[in-house]
PAKEMAR-173122 format. One record per residue: residue number from 1; residue in one letter; x, y, z of N, C-alpha, C in turn. Coordinates in steps of 0.2 Angstrom, whole numbers. Layout:
BEGIN
NUM a X Y Z X Y Z X Y Z
...
***
This chain:
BEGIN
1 x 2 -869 -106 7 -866 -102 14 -868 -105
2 x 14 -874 -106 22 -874 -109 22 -871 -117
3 x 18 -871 -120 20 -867 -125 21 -860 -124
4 x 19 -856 -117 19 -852 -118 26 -848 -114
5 x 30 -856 -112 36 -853 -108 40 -851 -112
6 x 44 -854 -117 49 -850 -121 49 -845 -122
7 x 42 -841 -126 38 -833 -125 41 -828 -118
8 x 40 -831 -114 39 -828 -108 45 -827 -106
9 x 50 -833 -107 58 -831 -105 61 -828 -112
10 x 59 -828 -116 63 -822 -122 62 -815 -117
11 x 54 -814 -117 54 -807 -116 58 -805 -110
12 x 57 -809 -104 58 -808 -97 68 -806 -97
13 x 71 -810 -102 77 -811 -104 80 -803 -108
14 x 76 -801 -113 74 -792 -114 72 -790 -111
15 x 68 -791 -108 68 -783 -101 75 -782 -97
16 x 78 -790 -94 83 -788 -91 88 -786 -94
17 x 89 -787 -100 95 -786 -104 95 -777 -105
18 x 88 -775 -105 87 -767 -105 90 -764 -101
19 x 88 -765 -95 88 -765 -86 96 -764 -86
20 x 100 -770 -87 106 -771 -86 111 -765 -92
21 x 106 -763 -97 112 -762 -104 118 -754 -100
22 x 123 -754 -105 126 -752 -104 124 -742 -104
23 x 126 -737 -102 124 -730 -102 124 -729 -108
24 x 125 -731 -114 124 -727 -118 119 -728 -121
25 x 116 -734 -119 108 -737 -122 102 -732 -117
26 x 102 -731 -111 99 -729 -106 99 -722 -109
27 x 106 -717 -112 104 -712 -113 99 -709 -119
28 x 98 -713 -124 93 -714 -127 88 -714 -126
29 x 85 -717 -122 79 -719 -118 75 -713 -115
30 x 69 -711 -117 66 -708 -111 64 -712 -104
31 x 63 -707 -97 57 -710 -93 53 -713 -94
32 x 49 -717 -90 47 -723 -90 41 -718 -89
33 x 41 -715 -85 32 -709 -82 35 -703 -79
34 x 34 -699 -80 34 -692 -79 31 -688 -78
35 x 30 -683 -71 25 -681 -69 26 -673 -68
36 x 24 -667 -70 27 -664 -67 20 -656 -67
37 x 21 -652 -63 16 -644 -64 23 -639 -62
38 x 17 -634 -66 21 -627 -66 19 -623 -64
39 x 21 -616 -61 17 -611 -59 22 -605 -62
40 x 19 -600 -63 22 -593 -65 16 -587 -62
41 x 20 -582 -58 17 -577 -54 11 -571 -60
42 x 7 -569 -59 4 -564 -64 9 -559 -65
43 x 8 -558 -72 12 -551 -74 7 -547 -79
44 x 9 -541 -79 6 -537 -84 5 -538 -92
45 x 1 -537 -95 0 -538 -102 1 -531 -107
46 x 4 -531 -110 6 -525 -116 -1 -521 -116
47 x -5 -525 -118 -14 -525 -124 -18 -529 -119
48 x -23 -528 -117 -25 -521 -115 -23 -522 -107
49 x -22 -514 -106 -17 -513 -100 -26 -512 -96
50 x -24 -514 -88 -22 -515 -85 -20 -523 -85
51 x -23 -527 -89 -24 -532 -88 -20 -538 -85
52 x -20 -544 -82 -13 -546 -79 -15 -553 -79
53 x -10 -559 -83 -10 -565 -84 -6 -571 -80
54 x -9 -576 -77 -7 -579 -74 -6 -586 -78
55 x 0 -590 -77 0 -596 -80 3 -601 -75
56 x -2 -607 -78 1 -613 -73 1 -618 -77
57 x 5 -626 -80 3 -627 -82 7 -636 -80
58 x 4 -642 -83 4 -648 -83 6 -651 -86
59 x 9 -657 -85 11 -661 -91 12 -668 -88
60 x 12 -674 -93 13 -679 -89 15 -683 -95
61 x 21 -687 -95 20 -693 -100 22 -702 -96
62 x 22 -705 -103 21 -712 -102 25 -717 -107
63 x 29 -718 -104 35 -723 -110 37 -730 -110
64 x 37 -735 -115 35 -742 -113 41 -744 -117
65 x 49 -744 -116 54 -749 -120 52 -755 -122
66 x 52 -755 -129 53 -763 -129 58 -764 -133
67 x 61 -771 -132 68 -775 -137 64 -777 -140
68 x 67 -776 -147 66 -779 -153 71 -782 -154
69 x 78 -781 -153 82 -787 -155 90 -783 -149
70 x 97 -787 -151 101 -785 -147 103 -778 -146
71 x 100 -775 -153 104 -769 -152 97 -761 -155
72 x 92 -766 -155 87 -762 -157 82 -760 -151
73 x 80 -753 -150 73 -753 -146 67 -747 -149
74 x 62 -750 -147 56 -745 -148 52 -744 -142
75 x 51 -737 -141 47 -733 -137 41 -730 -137
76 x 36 -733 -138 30 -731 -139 27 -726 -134
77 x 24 -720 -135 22 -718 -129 15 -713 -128
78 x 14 -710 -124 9 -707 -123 10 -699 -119
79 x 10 -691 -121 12 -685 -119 6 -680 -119
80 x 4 -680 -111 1 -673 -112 4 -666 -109
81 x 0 -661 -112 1 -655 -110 -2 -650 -109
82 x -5 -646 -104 -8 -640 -103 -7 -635 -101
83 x -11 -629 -102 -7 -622 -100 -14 -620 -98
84 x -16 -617 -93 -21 -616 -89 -19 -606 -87
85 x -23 -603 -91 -20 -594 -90 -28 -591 -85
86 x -25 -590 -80 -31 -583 -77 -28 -576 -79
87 x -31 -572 -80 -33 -565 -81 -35 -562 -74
88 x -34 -555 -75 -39 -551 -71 -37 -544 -72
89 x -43 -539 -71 -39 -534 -74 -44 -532 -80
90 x -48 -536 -83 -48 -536 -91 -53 -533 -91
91 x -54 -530 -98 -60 -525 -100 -67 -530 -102
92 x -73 -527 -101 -77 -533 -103 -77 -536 -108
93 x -77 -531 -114 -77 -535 -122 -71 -539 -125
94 x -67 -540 -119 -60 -544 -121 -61 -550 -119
95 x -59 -557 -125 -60 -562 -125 -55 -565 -121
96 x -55 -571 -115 -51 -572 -110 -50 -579 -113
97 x -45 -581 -114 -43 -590 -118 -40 -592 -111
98 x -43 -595 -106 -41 -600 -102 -38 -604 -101
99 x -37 -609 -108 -36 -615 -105 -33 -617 -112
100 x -27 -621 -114 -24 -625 -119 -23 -633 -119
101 x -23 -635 -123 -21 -642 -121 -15 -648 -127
102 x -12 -652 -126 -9 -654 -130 -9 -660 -129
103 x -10 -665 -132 -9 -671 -134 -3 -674 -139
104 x 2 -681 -136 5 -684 -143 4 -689 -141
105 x 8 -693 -145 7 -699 -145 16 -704 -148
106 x 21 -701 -146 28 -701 -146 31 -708 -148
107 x 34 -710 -155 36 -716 -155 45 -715 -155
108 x 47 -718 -151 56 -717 -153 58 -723 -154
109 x 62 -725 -161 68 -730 -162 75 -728 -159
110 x 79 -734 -155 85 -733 -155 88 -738 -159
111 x 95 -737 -161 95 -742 -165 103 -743 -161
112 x 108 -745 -161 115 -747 -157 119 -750 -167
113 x 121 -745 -166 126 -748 -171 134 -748 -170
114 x 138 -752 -174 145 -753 -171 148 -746 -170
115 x 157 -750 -166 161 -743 -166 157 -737 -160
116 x 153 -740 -157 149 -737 -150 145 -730 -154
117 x 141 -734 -159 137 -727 -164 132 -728 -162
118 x 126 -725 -161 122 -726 -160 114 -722 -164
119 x 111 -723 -166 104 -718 -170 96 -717 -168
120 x 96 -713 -167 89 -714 -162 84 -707 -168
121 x 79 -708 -169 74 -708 -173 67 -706 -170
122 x 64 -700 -167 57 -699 -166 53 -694 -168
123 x 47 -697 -169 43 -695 -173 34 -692 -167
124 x 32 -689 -166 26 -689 -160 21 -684 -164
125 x 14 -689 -167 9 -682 -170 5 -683 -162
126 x 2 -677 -165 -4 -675 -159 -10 -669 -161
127 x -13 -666 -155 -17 -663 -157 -16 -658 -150
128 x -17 -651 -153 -14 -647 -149 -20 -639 -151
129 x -23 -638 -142 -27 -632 -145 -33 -630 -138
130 x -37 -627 -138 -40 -625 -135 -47 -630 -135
131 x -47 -634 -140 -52 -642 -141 -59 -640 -139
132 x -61 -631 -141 -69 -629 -145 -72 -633 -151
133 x -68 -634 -154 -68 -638 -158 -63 -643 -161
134 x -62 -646 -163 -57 -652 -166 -59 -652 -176
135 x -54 -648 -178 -51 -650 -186 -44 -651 -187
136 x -42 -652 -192 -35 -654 -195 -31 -649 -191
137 x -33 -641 -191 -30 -638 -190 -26 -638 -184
138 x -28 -642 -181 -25 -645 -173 -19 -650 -173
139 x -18 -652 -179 -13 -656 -181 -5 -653 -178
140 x -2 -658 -174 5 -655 -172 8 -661 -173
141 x 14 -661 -176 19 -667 -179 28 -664 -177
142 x 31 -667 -170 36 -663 -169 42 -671 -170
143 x 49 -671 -173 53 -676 -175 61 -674 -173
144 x 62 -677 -170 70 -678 -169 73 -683 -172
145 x 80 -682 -177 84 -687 -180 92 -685 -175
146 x 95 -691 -173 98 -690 -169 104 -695 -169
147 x 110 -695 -172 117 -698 -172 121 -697 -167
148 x 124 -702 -163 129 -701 -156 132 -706 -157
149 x 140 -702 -152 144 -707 -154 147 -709 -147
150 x 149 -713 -144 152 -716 -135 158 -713 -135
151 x 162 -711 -130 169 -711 -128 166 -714 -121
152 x 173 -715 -119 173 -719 -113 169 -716 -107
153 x 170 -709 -107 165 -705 -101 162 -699 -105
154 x 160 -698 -112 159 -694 -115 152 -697 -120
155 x 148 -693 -123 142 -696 -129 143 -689 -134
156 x 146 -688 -139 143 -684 -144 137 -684 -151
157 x 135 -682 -150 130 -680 -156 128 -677 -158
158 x 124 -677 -167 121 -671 -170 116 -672 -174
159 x 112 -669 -175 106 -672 -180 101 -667 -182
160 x 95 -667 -182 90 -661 -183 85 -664 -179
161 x 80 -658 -177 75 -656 -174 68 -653 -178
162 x 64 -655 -177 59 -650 -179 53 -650 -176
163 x 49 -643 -172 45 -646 -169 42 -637 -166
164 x 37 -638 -162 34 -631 -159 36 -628 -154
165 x 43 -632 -151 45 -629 -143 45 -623 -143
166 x 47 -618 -151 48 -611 -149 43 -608 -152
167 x 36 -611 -151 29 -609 -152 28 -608 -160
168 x 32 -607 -164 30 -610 -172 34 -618 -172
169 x 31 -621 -178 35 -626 -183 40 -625 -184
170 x 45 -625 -181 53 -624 -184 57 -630 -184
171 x 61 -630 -190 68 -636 -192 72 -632 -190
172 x 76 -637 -184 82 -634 -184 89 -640 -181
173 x 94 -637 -185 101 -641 -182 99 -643 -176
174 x 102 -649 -173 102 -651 -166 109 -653 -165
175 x 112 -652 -159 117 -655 -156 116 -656 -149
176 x 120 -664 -149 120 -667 -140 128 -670 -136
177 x 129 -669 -130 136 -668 -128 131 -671 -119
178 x 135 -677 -118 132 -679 -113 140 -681 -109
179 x 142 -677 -103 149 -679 -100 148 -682 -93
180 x 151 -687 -92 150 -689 -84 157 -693 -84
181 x 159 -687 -80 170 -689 -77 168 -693 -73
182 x 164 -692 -67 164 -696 -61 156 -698 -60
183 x 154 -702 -54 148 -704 -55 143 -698 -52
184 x 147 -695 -46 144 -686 -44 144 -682 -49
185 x 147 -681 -56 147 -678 -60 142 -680 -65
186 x 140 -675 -68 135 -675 -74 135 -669 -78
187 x 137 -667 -83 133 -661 -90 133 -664 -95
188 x 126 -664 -96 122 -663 -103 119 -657 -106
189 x 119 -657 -115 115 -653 -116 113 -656 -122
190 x 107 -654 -124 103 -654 -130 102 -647 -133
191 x 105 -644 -138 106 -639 -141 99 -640 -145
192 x 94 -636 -149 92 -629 -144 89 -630 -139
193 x 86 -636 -136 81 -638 -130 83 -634 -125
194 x 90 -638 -121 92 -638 -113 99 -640 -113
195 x 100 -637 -107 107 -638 -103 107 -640 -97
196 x 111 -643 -95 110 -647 -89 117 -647 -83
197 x 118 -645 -79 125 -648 -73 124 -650 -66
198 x 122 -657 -66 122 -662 -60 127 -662 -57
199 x 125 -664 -49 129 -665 -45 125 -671 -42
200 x 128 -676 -40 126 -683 -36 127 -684 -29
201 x 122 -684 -25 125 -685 -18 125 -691 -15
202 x 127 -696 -13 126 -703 -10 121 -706 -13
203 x 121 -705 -20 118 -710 -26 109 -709 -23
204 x 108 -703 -21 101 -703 -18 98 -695 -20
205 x 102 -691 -21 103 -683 -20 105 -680 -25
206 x 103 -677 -31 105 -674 -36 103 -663 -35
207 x 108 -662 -36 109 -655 -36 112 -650 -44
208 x 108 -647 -43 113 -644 -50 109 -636 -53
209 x 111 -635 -59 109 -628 -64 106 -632 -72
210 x 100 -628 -72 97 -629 -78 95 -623 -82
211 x 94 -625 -89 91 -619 -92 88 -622 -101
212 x 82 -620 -100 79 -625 -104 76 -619 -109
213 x 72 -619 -115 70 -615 -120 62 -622 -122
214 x 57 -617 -120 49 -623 -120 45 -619 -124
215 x 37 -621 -124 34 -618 -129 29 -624 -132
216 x 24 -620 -135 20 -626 -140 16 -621 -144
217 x 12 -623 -149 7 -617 -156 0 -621 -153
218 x -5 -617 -152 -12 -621 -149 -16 -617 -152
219 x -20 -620 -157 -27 -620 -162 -32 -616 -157
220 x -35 -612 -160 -40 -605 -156 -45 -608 -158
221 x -52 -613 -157 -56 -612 -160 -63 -611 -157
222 x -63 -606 -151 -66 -604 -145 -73 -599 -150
223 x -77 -600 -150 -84 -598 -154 -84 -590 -154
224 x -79 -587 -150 -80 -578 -148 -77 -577 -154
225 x -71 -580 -156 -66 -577 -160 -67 -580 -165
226 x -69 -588 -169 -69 -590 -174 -76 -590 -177
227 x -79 -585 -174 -86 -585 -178 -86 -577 -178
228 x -82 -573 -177 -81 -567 -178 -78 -562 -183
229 x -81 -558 -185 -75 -556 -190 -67 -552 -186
230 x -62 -552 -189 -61 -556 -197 -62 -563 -199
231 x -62 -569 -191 -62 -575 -198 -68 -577 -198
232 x -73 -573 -198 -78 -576 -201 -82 -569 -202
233 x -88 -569 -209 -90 -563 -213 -97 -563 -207
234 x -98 -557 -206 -104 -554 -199 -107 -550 -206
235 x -111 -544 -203 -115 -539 -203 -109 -533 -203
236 x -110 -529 -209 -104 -523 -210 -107 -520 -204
237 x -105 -517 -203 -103 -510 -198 -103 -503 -201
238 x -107 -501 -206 -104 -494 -210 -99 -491 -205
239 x -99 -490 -199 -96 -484 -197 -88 -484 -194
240 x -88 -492 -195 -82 -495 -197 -78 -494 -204
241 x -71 -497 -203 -66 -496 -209 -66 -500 -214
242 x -65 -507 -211 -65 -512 -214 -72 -516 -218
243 x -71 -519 -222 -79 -524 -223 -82 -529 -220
244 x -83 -531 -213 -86 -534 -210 -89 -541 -214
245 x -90 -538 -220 -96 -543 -222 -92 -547 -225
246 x -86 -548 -227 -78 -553 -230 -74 -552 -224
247 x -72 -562 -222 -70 -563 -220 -62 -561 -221
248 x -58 -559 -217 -51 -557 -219 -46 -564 -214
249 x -44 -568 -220 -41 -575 -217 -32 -570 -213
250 x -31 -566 -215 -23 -563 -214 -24 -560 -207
251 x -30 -558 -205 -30 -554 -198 -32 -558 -194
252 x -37 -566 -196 -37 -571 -192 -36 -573 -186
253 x -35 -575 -179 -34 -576 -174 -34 -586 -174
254 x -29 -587 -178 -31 -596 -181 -28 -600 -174
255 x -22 -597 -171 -16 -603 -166 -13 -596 -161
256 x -12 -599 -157 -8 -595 -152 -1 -597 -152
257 x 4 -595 -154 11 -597 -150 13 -596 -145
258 x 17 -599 -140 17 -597 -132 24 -601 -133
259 x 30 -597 -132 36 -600 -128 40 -595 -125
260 x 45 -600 -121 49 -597 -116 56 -600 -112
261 x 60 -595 -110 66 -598 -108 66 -597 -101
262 x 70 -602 -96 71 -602 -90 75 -604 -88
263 x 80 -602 -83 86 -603 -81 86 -605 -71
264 x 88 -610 -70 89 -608 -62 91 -615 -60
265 x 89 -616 -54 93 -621 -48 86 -628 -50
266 x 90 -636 -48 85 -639 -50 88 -644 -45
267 x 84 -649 -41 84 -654 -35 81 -660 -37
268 x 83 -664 -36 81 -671 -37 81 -678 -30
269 x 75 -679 -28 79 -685 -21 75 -692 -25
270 x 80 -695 -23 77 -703 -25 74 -707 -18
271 x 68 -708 -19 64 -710 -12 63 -718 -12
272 x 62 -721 -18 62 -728 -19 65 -732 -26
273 x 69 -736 -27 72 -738 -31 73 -732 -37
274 x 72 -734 -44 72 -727 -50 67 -721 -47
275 x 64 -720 -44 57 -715 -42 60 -710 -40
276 x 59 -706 -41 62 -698 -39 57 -693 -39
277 x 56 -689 -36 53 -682 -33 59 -679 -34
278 x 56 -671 -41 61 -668 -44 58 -660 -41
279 x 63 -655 -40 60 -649 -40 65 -643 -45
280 x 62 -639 -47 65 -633 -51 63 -625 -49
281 x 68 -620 -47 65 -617 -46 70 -611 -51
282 x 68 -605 -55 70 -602 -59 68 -595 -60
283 x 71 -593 -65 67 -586 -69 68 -583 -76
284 x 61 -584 -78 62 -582 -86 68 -578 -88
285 x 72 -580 -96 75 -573 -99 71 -572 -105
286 x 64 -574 -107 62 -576 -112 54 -577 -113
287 x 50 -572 -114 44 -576 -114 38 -571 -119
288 x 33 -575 -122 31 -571 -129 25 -576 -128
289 x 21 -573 -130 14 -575 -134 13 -571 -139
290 x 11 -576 -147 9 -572 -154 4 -576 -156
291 x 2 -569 -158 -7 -573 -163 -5 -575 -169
292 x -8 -579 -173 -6 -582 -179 -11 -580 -185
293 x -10 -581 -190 -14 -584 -193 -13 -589 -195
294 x -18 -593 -201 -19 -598 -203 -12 -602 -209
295 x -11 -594 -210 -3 -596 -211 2 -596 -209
296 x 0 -595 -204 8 -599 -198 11 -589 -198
297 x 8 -584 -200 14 -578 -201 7 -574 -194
298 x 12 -567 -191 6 -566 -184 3 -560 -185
299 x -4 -560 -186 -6 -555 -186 -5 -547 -185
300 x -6 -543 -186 -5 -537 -185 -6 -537 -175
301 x -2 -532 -174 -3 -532 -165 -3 -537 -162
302 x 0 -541 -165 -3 -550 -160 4 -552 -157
303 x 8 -547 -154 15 -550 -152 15 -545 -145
304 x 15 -553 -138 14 -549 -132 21 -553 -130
305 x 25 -548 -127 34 -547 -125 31 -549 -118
306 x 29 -555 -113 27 -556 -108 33 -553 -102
307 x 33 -550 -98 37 -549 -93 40 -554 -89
308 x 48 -553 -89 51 -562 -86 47 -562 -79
309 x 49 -567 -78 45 -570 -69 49 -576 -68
310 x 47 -578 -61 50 -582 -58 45 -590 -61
311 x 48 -595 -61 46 -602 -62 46 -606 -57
312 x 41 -610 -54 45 -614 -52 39 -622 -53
313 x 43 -627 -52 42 -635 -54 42 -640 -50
314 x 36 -645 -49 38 -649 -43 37 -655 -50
315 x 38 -662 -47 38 -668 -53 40 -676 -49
316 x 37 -680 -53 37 -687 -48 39 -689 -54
317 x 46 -693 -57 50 -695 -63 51 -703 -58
318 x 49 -708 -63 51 -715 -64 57 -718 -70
319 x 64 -716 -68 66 -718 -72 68 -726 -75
320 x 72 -725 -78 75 -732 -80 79 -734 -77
321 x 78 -740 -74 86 -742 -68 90 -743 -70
322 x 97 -741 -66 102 -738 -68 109 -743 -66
323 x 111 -745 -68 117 -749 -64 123 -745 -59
324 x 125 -747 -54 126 -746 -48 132 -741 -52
325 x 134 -736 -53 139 -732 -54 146 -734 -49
326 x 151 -733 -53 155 -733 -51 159 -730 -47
327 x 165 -729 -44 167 -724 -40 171 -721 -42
***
């Protein structure tokens, strides 16, 4: 045991130094556990008409800070995600894809450099798909690079993104602008992610406007359609156009893309220390599902304009404790 005190009080000594650090460390930092579901009302489908699509879907993650040193941290962590679609409406020989799933596995470096700089670095592969089957194909790899700089009541930053949120692989420019004048005040955004305008009510009540841009690409590998032609060679058809008997990789049905954007009113109450029950309630300006192929381009007719709807989100967040703000 005495050997193992010194140990004990390093770490114990880093956690609190975490706990304690200043806001510009904490806004680096993800949640500690995040809990949240979705619900979207059924809407019509393009192809084939009558038919009408319901989505609900789930998420949950898990994030572990540790110090590595005064000015360094790393965030190891754990990301699930699901899309659960009912139908109704639909013609018999129409193949119904129920259920998607995503898994990561999310590392983020903070790093604190002088001049109030700061560098944050992450990296999350995972496997994302319908999990019929599990191949390479399922590989999803989304990366944030991220430079910020403190003002006194201000955080600027800029860097790059690359990642699925708009249902393909996209690189793209990122910008972050976090402003808090007063302690009831708050706007953030993450350019393209989210935007954000909190209001604080007796350090217990948060009220505000969101509007976010979500999405993920999930691997098809459901036996109706990947043992079918086109992607896979059957028995010709003479009275058909096509050759049945050659696979055609281009008309494929390899990944789903599914993203969307939502705008609306957003409620936060803090019930116990950091613990918070969050709500969102909204309506899409943005929402698509596309068939892929195997080379990321979308097959012929596989682009569905979903009809906007309403959103709405309940969620149980455990943040990171926060020092008592000022007045």
């Amino acid at each position: 045991m005495t050997r193992l005190r010194p140990r004990a009080l390093h770490c114990a000594a880093g956690v609190l130094w975490l706990l304690l650090a200043p806001a510009l460390v904490r806004a680096q930092l993800p949640d500690l556990i995040d809990l949240d579901a979705y619900y979207m009302p059924s809407v019509e489908l393009e192809d084939p008409r009558p038919a009408e699509a319901q989505v609900a879907s789930y998420e949950g993650s898990l994030n572990i800070p540790l110090v590595l040193g005064d000015s360094t941290f790393l965030v190891p962590g754990l990301a699930y995600h699901g899309e659960a679609v009912s139908f109704s409406n639909t013609p018999a020989e129409w193949v119904e894809l129920r259920a998607f799933h995503s898994f990561e596995v999310p590392l983020l470096l903070v790093q604190l450099l002088p001049d109030a700089w700061s560098l944050s670095l992450r990296v999350a592969p995972g496997l994302a798909g319908d999990f019929h089957d599990i191949d390479a194909g399922m590989l999803r790899v989304s990366a944030v690079g991220l430079a910020t700089h403190s003002f006194e009541k201000l955080v600027l930053g800029g860097g790059a993104i690359a990642s699925y949120a708009f249902g393909s692989f996209l690189p793209l420019p990122a910008a972050y602008a976090d402003w808090t004048p007063a302690a009831w005040f708050r706007a953030e955004a993450f350019v393209p992610a989210f935007a954000a305008v909190t209001f604080t009510i007796a350090r217990r009540v948060e009220l505000g406007m969101r509007a976010e841009v979500a999405g993920n690409s999930y691997a098809v590998r459901d036996a109706r359609i990947a043992q079918r032609w086109p992607c896979a060679a059957t028995v010709d058809e003479p009275d058909t156009a096509p050759d049945e008997s050659v696979a055609d990789p281009a008309q494929c049905f390899d990944h789903l893309a599914y993203s969307y954007g939502v705008a609306g009113a957003a409620l936060g109450v803090r019930i116990a220390g950091s613990l918070w029950v969050t709500a969102f309630a909204g309506h899409t300006f943005y929402r698509r599902f596309e068939q892929m192929n195997d080379s990321d381009d979308r097959i012929p007719g596989g682009v569905q304009d979903l009809p906007n709807s309403f959103l709405v989100r309940a969620g149980l967040t455990w943040r990171l404790p926060a020092d008592e703000p000022s007045p």
